[in-house]
matplotlib code that plots the C-alpha trace (Angstrom):
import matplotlib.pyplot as plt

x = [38.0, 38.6, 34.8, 33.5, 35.3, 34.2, 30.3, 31.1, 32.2, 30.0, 27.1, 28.1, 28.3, 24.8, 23.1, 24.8, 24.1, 20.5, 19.9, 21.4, 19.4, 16.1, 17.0, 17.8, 14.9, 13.1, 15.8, 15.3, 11.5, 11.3, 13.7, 11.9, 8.6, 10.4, 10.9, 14.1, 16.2, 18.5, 20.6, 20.9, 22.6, 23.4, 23.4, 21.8, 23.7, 26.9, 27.9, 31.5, 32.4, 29.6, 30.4, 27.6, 27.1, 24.9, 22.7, 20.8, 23.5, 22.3, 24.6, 25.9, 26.8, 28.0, 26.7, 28.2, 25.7, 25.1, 21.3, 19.5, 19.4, 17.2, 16.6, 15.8, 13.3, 12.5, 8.8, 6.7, 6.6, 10.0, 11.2, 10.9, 10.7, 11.6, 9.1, 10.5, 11.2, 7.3, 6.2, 9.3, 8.4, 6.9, 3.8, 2.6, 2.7, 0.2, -1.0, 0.2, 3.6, 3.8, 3.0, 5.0, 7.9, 7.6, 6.7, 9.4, 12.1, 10.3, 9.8, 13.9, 14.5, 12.1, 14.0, 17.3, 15.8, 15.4, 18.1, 20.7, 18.6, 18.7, 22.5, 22.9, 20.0, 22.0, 25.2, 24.2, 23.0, 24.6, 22.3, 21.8, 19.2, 16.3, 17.4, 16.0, 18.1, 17.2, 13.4, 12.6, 9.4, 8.0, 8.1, 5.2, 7.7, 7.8, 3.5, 3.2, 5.6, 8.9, 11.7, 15.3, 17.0, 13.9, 14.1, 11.4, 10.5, 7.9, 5.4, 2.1, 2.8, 5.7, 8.9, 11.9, 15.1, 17.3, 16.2, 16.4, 13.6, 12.0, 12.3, 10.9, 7.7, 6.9, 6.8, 5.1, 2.4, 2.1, 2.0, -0.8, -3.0, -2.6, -1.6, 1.5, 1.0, 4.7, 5.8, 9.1, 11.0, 12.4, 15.6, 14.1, 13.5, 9.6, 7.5, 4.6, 2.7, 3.2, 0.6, 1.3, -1.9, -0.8, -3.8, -2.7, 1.3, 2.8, 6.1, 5.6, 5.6, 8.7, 12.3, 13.3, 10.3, 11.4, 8.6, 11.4, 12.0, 8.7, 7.6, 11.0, 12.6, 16.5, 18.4, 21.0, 24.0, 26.2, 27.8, 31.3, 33.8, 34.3, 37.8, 39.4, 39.6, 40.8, 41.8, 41.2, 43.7, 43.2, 40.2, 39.8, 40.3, 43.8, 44.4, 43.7, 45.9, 43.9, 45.3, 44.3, 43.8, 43.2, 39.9, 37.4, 37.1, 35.1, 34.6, 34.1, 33.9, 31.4, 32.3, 31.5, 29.9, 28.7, 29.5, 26.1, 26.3, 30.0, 28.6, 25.7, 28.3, 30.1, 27.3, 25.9, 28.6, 29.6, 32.7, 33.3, 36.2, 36.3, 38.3, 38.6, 40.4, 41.8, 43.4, 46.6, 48.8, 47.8, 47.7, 45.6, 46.1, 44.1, 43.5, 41.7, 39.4, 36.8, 34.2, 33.7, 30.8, 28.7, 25.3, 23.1, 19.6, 19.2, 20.9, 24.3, 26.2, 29.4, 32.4, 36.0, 36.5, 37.3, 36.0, 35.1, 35.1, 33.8, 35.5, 32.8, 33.9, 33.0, 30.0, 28.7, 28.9, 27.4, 24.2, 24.1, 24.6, 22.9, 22.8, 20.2, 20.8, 18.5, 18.9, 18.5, 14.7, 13.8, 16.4, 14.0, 10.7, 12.0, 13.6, 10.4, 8.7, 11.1, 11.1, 7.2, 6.9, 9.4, 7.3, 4.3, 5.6, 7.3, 4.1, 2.2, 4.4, 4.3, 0.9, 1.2, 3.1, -0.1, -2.2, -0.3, 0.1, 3.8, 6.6, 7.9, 11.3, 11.5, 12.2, 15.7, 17.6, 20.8, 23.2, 21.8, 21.9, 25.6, 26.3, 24.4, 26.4, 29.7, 29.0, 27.8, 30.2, 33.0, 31.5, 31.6, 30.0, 27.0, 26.0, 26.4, 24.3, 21.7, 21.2, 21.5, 18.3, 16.1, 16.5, 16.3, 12.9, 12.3, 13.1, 11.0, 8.0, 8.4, 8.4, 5.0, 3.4, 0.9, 3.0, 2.9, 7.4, 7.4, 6.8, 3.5, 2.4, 3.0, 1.3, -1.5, -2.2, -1.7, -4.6, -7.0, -6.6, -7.3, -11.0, -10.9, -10.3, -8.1, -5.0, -4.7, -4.5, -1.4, -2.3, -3.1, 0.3, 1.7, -0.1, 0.5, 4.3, 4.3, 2.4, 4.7, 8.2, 6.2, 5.4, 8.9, 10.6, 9.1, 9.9, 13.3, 13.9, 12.4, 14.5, 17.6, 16.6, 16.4, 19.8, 21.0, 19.5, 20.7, 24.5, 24.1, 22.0]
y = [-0.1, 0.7, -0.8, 1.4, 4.7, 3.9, 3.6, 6.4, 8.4, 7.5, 7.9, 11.8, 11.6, 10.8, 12.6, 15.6, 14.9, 14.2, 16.9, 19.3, 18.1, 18.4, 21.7, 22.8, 22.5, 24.4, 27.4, 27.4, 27.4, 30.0, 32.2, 31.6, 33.0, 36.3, 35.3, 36.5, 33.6, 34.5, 31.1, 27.7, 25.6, 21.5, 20.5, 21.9, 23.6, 25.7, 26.5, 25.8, 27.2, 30.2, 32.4, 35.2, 36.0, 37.8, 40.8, 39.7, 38.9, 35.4, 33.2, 29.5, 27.4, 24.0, 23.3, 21.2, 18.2, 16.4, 15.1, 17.6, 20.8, 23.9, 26.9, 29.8, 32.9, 36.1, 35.4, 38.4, 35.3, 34.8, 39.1, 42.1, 42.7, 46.0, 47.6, 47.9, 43.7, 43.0, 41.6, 39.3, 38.1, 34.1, 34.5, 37.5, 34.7, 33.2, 30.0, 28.5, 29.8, 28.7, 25.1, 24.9, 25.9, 23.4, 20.6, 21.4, 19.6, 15.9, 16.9, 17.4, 13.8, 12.3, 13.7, 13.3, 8.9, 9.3, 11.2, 8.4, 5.4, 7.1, 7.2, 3.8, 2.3, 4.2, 3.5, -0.3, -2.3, -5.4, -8.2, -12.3, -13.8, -15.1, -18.9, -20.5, -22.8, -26.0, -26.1, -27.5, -29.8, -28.4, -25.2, -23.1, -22.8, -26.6, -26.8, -24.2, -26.4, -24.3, -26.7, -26.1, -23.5, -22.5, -19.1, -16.9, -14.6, -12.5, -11.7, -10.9, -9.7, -7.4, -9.3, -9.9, -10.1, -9.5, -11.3, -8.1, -7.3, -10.0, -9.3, -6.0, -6.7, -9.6, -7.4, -4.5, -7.2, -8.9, -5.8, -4.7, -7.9, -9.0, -13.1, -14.1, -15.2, -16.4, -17.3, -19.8, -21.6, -24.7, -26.6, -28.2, -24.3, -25.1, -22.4, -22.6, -20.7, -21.0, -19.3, -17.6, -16.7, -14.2, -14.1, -15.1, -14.5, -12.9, -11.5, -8.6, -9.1, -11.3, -8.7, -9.1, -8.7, -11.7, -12.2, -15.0, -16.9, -17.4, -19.0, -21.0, -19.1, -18.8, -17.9, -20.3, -20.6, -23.6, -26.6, -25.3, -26.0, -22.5, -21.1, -18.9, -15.5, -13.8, -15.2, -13.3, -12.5, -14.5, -16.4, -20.2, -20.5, -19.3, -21.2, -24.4, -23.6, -22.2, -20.0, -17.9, -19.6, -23.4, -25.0, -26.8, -30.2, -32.1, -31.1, -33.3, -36.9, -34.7, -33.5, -30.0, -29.0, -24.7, -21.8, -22.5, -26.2, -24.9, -21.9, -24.4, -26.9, -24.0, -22.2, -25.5, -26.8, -24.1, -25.1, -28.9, -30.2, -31.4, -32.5, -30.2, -31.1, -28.2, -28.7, -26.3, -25.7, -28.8, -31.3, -32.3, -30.8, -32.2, -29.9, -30.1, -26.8, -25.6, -22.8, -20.7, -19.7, -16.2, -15.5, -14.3, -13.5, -15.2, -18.4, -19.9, -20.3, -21.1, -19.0, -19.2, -15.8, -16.1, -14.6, -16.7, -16.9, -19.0, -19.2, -19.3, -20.6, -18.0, -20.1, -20.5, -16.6, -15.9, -18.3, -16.4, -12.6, -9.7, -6.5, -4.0, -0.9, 1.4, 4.5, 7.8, 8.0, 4.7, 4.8, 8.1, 6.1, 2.7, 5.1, 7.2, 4.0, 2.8, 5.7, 5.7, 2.0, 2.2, 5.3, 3.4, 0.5, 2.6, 4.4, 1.0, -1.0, 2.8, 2.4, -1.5, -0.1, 2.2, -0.8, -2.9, -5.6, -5.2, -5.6, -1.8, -4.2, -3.6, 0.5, 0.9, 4.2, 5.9, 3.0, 0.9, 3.4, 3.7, 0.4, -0.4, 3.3, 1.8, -1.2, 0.0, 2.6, -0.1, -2.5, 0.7, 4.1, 2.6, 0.6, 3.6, 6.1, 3.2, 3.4, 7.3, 6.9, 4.4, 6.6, 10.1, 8.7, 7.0, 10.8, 11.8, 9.8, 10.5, 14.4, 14.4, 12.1, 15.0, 15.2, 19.0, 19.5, 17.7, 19.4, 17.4, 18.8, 22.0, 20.9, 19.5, 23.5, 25.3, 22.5, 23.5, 27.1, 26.8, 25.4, 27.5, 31.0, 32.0, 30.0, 27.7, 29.4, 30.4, 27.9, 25.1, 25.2, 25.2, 22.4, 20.6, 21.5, 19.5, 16.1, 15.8, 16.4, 13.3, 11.1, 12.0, 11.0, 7.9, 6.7, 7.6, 6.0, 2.4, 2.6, 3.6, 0.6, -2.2, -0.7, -1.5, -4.9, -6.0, -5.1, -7.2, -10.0]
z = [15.5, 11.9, 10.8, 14.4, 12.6, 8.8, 10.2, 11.9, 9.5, 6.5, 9.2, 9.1, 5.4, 4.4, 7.7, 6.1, 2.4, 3.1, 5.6, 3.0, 0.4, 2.2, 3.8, 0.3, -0.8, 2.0, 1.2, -2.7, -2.7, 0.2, -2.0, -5.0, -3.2, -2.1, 1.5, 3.2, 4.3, 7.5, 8.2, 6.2, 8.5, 8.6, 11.9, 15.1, 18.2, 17.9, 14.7, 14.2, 10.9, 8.9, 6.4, 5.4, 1.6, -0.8, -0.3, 2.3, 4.3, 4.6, 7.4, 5.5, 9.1, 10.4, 13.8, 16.1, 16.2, 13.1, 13.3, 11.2, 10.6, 9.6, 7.2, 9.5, 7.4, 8.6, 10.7, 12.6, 15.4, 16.2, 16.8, 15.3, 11.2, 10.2, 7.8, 5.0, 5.3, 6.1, 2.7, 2.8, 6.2, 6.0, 8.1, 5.5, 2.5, 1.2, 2.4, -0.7, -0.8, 3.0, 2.0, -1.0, 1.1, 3.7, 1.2, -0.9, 1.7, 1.3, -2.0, -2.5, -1.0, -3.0, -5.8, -4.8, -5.0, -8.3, -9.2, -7.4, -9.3, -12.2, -12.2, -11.3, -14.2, -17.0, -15.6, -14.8, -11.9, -10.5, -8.9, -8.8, -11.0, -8.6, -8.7, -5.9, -3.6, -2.2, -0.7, 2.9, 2.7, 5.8, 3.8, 2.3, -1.0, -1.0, -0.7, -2.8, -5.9, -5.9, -6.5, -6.6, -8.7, -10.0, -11.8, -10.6, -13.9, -12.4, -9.4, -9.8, -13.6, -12.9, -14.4, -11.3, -12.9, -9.7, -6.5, -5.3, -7.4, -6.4, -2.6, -2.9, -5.4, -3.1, 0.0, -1.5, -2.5, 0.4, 2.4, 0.0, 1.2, -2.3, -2.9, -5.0, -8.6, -9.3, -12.9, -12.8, -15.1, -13.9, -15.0, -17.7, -18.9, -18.7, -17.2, -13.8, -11.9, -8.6, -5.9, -2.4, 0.0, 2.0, 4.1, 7.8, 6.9, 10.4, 8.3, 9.8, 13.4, 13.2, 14.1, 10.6, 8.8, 6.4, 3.8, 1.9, 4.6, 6.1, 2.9, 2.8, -0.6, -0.4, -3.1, -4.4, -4.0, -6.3, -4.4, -3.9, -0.8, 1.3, 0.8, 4.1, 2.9, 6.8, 9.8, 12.7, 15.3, 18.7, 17.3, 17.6, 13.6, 14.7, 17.6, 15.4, 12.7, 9.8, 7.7, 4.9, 1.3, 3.1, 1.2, 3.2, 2.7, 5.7, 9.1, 12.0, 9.2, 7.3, 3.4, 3.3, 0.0, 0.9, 2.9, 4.4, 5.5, 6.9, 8.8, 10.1, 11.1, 12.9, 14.6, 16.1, 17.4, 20.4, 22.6, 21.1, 19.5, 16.1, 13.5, 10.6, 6.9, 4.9, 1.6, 1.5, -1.3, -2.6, 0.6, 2.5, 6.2, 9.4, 12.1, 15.7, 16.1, 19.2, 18.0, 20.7, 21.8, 21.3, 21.9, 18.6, 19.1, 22.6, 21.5, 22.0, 18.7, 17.7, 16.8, 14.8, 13.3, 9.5, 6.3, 3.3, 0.3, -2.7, -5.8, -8.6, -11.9, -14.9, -16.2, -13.2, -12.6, -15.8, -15.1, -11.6, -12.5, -14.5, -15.0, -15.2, -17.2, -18.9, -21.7, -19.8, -20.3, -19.2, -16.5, -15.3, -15.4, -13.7, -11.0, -10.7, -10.0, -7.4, -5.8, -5.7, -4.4, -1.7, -0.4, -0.3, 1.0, 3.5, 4.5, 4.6, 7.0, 9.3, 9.0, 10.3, 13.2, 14.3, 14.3, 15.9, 12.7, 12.5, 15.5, 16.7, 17.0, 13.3, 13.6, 13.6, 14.7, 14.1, 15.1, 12.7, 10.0, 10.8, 10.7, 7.1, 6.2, 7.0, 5.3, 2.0, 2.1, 2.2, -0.3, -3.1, -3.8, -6.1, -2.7, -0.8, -3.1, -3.1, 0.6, 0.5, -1.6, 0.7, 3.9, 1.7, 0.8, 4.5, 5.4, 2.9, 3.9, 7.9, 7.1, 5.8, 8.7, 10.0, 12.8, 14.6, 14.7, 11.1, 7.8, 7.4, 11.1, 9.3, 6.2, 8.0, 9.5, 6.1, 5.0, 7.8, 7.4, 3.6, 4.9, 7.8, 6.2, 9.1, 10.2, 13.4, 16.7, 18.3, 21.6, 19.4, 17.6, 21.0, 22.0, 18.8, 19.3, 22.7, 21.5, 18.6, 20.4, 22.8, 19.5, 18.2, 21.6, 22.0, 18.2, 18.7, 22.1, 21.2, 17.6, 19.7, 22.3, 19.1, 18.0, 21.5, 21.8, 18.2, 19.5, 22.7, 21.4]

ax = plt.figure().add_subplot(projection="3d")
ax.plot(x, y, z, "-o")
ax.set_aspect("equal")
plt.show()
């Protein structure tokens, strides 16, 4: 209930930080151009809290449903403009101010990206070294040469010191149709090039889009025995006796060496009986434990209900961790570039989507953003500002789709009428208006339908 009310909670949070941000952007360009601004407001519906201020009496509000929200300007179209207001009316600008206006929302998430990784270059980034963990021959990884713990330096030039770095160049270059050039060092601390063709690679249609484990790349993890961090209440970890702090030693006559041999051992055993060996304040304890079983992703797993947790010894965490961090300048150019390659990347897999080359199950709607919210909000504010900046520039990118309801519908107009000489017709807005509430509809019913299937599945 608590984790349901966190997501909940930090779900509101960035909806309203990003909303205001973006709507900001609209209100500060549109008074910068002379137009009168009547309402900011975050959120749509009711307003439950407004205050007016300044000389133009402009109305500050809260509205009752927290999914967007609006910046409302004086407009000949939508009632009567007293003549004295005409000039400040937003149909009677220029079709320049009119586009920089509406592209000034994206434009303030965009910003607002590389703002937040800015902050978090200079002030230091956390990740795991890309060390690659054990390689499965029937993998590409393993055709290809990888072996085991492996250090992948760079892809395809650009260097990869986090394996999140390496992740996300390796997807914005296989997206791109480009193949992998990898340069790793092995454990003798020699160098290789390793090669990946991409060409018939089906990442993309698979639900997790998973370019890493389709080519059989994991990231290591050392051989140490799983520790029980939690015990869950009423779960069959606690009906055999486990108890926070016991060690994993062997489960069912096997030694268990990793959290991912235990989960395995766990997971594929649903509903059968096996003997499990803790260590516990320095004993060895022997237990009899039944995983229940859950269904994950059509399948039949198996179930206990404990955290864990691995105690890494310090030089193993040194070998493992680093830290990226940047002087204020530099910290501005790397987060410029980030900014600019998740956008592209962004606007490449949509553009996947169109054509049918990548699965619709991949769209994700507000449940999932409220559960990967919660999360990050819980694991600390760094985590949480990082994903603030991936769906700001997400928004950012879906605003300018040439949409008619989105800013790039808008912006898409304001481009015909500058070839045009007149602006779009009245009954072709209209028109426009009703296709893109349909394309809008439909995108947000099959994201909300994969948010419901991932919760049942």
């Amino acid at each position: 209930m608590t984790s349901v009310l966190t997501s909940v909670l930090a779900f509101i949070a960035a909806i309203g930080i990003l909303v205001t941000i973006h709507e900001f952007g609209h209100y500060l360009v549109a008074r910068l151009c002379g137009v009168k601004v009547l309402r900011f407001s975050v959120g749509f519906g009711k307003p439950i809290w407004s205050v007016r201020h300044g000389k133009d009496n402009i109305e500050y509000a809260l509205a009752a449903i927290p999914l967007g929200g609006y910046v409302k300007m004086l407009d000949e179209r939508e009632g009567e403009v007293d003549e004295k207001d005409l000039a400040r009316a937003f149909n009677r600008q220029s079709v320049s101010k009119r586009f920089a206006i509406v592209f000034a929302g994206p434009a303030f998430n965009f910003l607002f990206a590389i703002i937040a990784y800015s902050i978090m270059y200079v002030s230091g980034v956390q990740g795991i070294k890309p060390y690659v963990d054990l390689v499965d021959d029937a993998s590409i990884a393993h055709s290809a040469g990888i072996q085991s713990q492996d250090l992948i330096l760079s892809v395809n030039g650009i260097e990869t010191p986090s394996w999140q770095k390496a992740r996300l160049t390796m997807m914005q270059q296989a997206v791109d149709g480009k193949d992998l050039q990898l340069e790793v060092q092995g454990r003798d601390l020699r160098t290789r090039d390793i090669e990946f063709k991409t060409e018939g690679l089906d990442f993309l249609q698979q639900d997790n889009a998973d370019l890493l484990d389709q080519l059989g790349l994991r990231m290591w993890r050392p051989e140490l025995p799983p520790q029980i961090d939690e015990v869950v209440a009423g779960g069959a970890a606690e009906a055999a006796g486990l108890k926070a702090g016991d060690k994993i030693i062997s489960l069912d006559g096997e030694s268990i060496h990793n959290v991912r041999q235990w989960v395995d051992k766990i997971r594929s055993n649903p509903e059968r009986t096996m003997t499990l060996v803790v260590e516990r304040v320095q004993q060895q304890v022997s237990l009899q434990i039944t995983p229940r079983s859950q269904q994950d992703n059509g399948q039949t797993i198996g179930f206990i209900g404990v955290r864990n947790v691995v105690v890494i010894p310090d030089e193993i965490r040194q070998k493992m961790l680093v830290t990226e961090r940047y002087g204020l300048f530099e910290a501005i150019v790397e987060a410029t570039a980030k900014t600019w390659n998740m956008s592209v990347l962004t606007l490449q897999v949509l553009g996947k989507l169109v054509i049918g080359e990548a699965s619709v199950k991949n769209l994700s709607g507000p449940i999932t953003i409220a559960k990967y919210a919660g999360l990050t909000a819980q694991i600390g504010l760094d985590q949480f500002f990082a994903f603030l900046a991936i769906i700001s520039i997400s928004l950012g990118v879906l605003n300018l789709l040439p949409v008619p309801m989105l800013d790039g519908g808008h912006l898409m107009y304001y481009v015909i009428e500058i070839f045009k000489g007149s602006p779009v017709s009245e009954s072709t807005e209209a028109l426009g208006q009703r296709i893109g509430m349909a394309i809008l509809m439909l995108l947000m019913t099959v994201a909300i339908y994969n948010d419901v299937l991932r919760l049942v599945e």
